[in-house]
N, C-alpha and C positions, 0 to 999 in steps of 0.2 A: 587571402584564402577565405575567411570568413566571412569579408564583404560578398562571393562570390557564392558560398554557402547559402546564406541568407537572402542575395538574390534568389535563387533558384527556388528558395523555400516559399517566397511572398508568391512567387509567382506560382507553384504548387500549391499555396492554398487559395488562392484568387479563383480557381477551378471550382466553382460545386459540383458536387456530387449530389445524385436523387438519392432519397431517402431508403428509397425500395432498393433491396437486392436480391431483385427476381435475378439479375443477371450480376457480374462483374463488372463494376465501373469499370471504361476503357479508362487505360492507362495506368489503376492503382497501384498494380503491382511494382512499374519501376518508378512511382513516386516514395511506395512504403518503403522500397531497396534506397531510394535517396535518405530519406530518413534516417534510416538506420546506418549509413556510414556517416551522415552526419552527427549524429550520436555520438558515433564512435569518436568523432574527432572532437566534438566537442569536451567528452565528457572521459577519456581514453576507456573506455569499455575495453576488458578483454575479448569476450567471446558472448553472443545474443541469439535468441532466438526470438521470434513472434509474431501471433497467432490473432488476426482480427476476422471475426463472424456477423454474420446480421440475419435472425429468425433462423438460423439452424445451417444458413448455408456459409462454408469458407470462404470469403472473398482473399483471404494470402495468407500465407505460409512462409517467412524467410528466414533468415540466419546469417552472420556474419563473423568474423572475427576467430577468434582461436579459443576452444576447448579449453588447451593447455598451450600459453605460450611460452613453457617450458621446452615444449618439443613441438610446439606449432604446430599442432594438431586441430583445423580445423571443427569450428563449428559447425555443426547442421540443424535442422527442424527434428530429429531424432536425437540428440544430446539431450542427455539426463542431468538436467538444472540442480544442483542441491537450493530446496525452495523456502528450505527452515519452515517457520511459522505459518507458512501455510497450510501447516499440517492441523493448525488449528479450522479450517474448514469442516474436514474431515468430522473433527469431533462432534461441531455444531451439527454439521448435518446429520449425523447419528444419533443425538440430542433432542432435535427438528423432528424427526423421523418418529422418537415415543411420546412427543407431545401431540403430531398428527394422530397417533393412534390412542390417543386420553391414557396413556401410561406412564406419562409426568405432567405435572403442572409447574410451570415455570416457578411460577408465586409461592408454592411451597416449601418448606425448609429443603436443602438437599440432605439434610439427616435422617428424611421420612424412608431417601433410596438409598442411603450409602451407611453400611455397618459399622458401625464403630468410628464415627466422625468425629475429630476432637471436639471437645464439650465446647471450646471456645468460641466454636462455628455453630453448633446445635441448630441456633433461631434465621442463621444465614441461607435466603431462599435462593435456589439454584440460577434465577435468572441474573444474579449480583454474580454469584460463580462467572458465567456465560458472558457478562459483558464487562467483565475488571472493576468491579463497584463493587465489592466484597468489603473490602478495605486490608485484606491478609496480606502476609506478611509472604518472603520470598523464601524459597527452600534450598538457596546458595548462594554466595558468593562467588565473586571474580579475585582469585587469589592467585600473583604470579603467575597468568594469565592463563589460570584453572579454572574451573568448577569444583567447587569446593561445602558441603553441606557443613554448619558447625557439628561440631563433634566428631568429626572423619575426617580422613586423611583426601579423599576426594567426595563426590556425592555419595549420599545418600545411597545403602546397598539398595534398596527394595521400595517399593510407594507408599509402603506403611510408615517407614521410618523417615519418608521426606515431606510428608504430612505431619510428622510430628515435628520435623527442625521446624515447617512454616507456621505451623501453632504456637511453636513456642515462641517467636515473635512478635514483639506486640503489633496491634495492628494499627495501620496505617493513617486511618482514619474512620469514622460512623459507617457504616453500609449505607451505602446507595446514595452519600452523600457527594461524590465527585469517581474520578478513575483515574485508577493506578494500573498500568500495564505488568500482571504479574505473572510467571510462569503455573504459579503454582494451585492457581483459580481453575486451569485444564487438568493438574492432577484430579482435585476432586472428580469432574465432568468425569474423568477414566475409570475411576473408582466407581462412580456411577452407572456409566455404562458395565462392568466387569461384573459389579452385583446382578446386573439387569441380567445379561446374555450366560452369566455363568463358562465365563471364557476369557481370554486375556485379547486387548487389546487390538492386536494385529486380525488375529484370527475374526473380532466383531467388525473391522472395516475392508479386508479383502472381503467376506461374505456379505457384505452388506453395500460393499462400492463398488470396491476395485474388479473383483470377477465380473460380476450382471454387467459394469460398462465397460469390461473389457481394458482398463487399466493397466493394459502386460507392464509397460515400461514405469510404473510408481512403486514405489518401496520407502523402508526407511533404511535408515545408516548408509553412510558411503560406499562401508562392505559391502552391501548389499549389491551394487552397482557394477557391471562390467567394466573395465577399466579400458576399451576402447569404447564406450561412451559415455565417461565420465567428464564434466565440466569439474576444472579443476579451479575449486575458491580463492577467490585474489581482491585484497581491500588495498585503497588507496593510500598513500602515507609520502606526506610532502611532495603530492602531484606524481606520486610515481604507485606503479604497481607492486608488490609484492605477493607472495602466497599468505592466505590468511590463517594457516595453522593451527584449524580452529580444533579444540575436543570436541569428540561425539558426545553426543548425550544419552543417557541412560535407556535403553531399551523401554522402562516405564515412563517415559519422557517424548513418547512417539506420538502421543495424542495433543501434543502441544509444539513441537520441532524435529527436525534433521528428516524431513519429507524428500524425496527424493523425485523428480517429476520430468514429465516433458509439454508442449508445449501442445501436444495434439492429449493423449491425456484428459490436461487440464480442461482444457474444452469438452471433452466428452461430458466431464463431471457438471461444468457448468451449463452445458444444454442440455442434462439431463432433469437438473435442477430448473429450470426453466421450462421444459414440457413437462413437471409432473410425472417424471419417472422413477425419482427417491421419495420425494409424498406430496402431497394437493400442493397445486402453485396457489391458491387463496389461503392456506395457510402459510406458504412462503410468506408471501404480500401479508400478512397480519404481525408476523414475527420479524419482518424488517423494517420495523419502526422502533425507530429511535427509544430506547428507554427516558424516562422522565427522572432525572435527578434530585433529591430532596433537597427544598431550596430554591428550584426552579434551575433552569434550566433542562440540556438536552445530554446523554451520552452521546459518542458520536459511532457508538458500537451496538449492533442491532442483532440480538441475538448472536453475537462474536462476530457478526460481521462488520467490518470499516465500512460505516456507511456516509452517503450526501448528498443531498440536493441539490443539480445545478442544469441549469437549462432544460430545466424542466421534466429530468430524470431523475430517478434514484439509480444511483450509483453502490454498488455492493461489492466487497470482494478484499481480498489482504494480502499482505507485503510479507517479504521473506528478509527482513530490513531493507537495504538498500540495495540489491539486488535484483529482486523476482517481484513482482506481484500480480496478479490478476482482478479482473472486473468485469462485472455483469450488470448493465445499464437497460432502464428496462422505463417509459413513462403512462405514468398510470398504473396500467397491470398489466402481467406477462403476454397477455394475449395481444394485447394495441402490436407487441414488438418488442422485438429484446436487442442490444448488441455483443457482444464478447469478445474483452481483449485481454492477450496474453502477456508479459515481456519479461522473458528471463536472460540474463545476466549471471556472468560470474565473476562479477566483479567490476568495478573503474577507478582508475586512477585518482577520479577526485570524489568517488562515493556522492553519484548522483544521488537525488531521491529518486525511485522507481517510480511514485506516481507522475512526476514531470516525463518518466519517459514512457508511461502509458498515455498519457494526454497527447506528448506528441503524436503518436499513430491514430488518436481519435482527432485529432486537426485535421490530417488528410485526409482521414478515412471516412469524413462526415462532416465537414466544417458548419454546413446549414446546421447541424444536428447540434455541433457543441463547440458554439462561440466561446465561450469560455477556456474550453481548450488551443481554438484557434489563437486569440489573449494572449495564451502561455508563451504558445511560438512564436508572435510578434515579439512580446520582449524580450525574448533570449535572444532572437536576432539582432534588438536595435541594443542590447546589453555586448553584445559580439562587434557592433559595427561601429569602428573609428572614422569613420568618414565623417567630412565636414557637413555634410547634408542629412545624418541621420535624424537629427532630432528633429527636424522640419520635416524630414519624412512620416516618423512616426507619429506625429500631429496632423498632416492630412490624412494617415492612414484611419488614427482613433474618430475623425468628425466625417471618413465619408464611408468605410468600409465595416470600421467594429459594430457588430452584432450585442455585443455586451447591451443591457438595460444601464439606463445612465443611471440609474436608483444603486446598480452594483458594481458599479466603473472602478469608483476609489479604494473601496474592501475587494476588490480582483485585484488592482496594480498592485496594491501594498503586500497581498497575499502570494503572489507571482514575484517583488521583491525579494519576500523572504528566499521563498525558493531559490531563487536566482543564487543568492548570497551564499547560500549551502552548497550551492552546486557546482558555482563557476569564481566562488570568493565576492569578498565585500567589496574589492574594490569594481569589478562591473555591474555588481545589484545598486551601486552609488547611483548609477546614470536611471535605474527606474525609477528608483525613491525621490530622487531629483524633479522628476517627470511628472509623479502624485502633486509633488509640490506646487509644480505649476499647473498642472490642470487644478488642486485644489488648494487655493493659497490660503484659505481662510479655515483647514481640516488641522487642529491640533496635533491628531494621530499621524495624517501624513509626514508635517513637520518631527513628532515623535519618532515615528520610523528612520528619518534619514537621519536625525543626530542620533540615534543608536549605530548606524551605519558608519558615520565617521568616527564613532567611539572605539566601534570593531577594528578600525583601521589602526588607531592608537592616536587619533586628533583630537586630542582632548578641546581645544578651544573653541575649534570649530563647534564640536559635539557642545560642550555647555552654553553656546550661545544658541544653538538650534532647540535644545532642553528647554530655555530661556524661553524662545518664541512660543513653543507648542503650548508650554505650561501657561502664559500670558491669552493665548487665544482660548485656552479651556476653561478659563475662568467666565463666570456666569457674566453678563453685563449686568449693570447697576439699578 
């Protein structure tokens, strides 16, 4: 079945597509419907939706899978995704919005806008808050598989007092020194905004988003949510589905999680953001660059957006973990051309990563566009295909058809590796890592990767003699 997958799939991206989408590529539609049952099978997805655009116009719309396979209740392009953490968009953009209008400055303490900010943060400027570089501390635990604030019986009553459990811990690390993905960097930003607008929360982003783009189907909490078009959450556990039973989170917790969306929505907001209809796309373009780390290096979080450079785009937008996430691909500046993809999930049996199955729809939906992504879907096929001829295949495919720059061959396989390995298990990411190896016999890190791979497995010998090799080739010559 999967040879037969995988056939279908080379031959769906061997198609280009033009870059322009004045019209709808012929065909896309039941290529992106291939997709996404392959998805499904690959990865046992419950129920999906998703939404690919290019300069403003829809090129597809589809859906698969079941809502609730509880009561097998079909999905549609109108299921309301619980999107979590992408409700940190939201915030940013709110954020975005008063820096466009010179009524914050990133660089300044967020103590200048937020009253009564624990002393401990005072000198911490709000752009550390906005991209996880703060170094603060987390305003709960996972307790018998609760939310739990210290000193309460669950979280935190109120936002003043879940600011103080995260104060009260020490912090993590210097500000601006590295990144820590922490909830409690979006309290502040809330507190911030609530000072600003003189309102709570909800009421600053329906007035500020969700009404002007017409938003009907976004909310937060799941209550919120009609229940015939509710996506019902389900995490993976030992290759199988279950419900994932997750708690709500605190109604002061909106500005950071339990977003509630759909897949058309989402798209409004991000082509809204793209023509300059929440504030100037040159200030977009100015604030989606990577923060500078003390120390050197890069954040990979740009003004709270997941941000990345690859084929020659920036790439923008955030996950709901392993479920949802969205992105907005844009090269050079908004105006050259933008793309927008959606793909929400409620869930997989083996807890895909969401960015692998965003990429997959930008493989079909653009291959000229983003070899990289195309990359992804060769190796999850020749990772899926037991046939005796794969790997000879996948070697004339990499020397006559990959688009990949050879300077980025080796950091793509091994990064598409890992992927693999979270998604489909170590033992078919083995056959890529294997692959680095020969296309780069003399790469330390290649070598490194695959004996971490057979360690994963529980092969110890193998793994310490592959240790053995990489560590021996790292070493300086004489």
């Amino acid at each position: 079945m999967y040879r037969t997958l995988a056939a279908a799939l080379i031959c769906a991206l061997a198609i280009a597509l033009p870059a322009s989408a004045r019209d709808v590529p012929t065909g896309l539609s039941p290529r992106l419907d291939a997709q996404l049952q392959s998805n499904r099978e690959r990865y046992g997805i419950a129920g999906q939706a998703v939404l690919v655009a290019h300069n403003g116009q829809v090129l597809y719309q589809g859906a698969s899978g079941e809502r609730d396979p509880a009561t097998h209740a079909p999905a549609t392009v109108d299921t309301i995704f619980a999107a979590q953490s992408m409700a940190k968009l939201l915030t940013s953009t709110l954020v975005m919005q008063l820096v466009d209008q010179g009524k914050v400055d990133l660089d300044a303490p967020a103590s200048r806008y937020v009253p009564d900010l624990p002393a401990a943060w005072q000198g911490i400027h709000v752009r550390d808050f906005i991209n996880h570089s703060s170094g603060i501390g987390e305003y709960y635990d996972r307790v018998d598989n609760r939310w739990v604030s210290k000193g309460y019986i669950g979280v935190a009553p109120d936002l003043a007092a879940a600011l103080k459990v995260a104060a009260a811990a020490p912090m993590q690390f210097a500000t601006g020194s590295r990144v820590q993905y922490t909830q409690a960097n979006y309290l502040v930003l809330t507190a911030l905004l609530e000072a600003h607008y003189r309102k709570p929360y909800p009421a600053i982003a329906r007035e500020r988003i969700l009404q002007p783009l017409k938003m009907t189907s976004t909310s937060w909490g799941v209550t919120s949510v009609p229940a015939t078009r509710a996506a019902v959450p389900y995490i993976g556990k030992d290759g199988q589905l279950q419900p994932a039973n997750e708690d709500p989170w605190p109604d002061y917790g909106w500005g950071h999680a339990d977003l509630q969306t759909t897949v058309g929505d989402m798209n409004r907001f991000l082509q809204a953001l793209a023509t300059g209809k929440l504030l100037r796309t040159a200030t977009l373009e100015k604030l989606w660059q990577p923060q500078k780390l003390a120390g050197g290096g890069s954040n990979f979080f740009s003004t709270g957006w997941d941000t990345t450079r690859s084929d020659g785009y920036t790439q923008v937008g955030h996950d709901g973990g392993t479920r949802v996430r969205a992105r907005l691909a844009y090269k050079g500046t908004l105006a050259n051309g933008y793309w927008v993809f959606v793909y929400l999930t409620n869930g997989s049996a083996r807890n895909a990563w969401s960015s692998t199955l965003v990429e997959s729809t930008m493989a079909v939906a653009a291959p000229e566009e983003f070899p990289h992504a195309v990359l992804s879907e060769q190796l999850i096929a020749y990772a899926l295909d037991d046939s005796a001829g794969a790997t000879e295949a996948v070697h004339r495919w990499l020397g006559d058809s990959n688009q990949v720059a050879a300077s980025e061959l080796e950091r793509a396989i091994n990064a598409d590796g890992y992927a693999i390995r979270e998604s489909l298990g170590a033992r078919k990411a083995l056959k890529v890592f294997a692959l680095n190896t020969e296309l780069y016999p003399d790469s330390a890190n290649a070598w490194d990767s695959l004996a971490e791979c057979h360690a994963a497995l529980g092969e110890k010998e193998t793994a310490d003699r592959l240790y053995a090799k990489a560590k021996a080739l790292a070493k300086p010559a004489p």
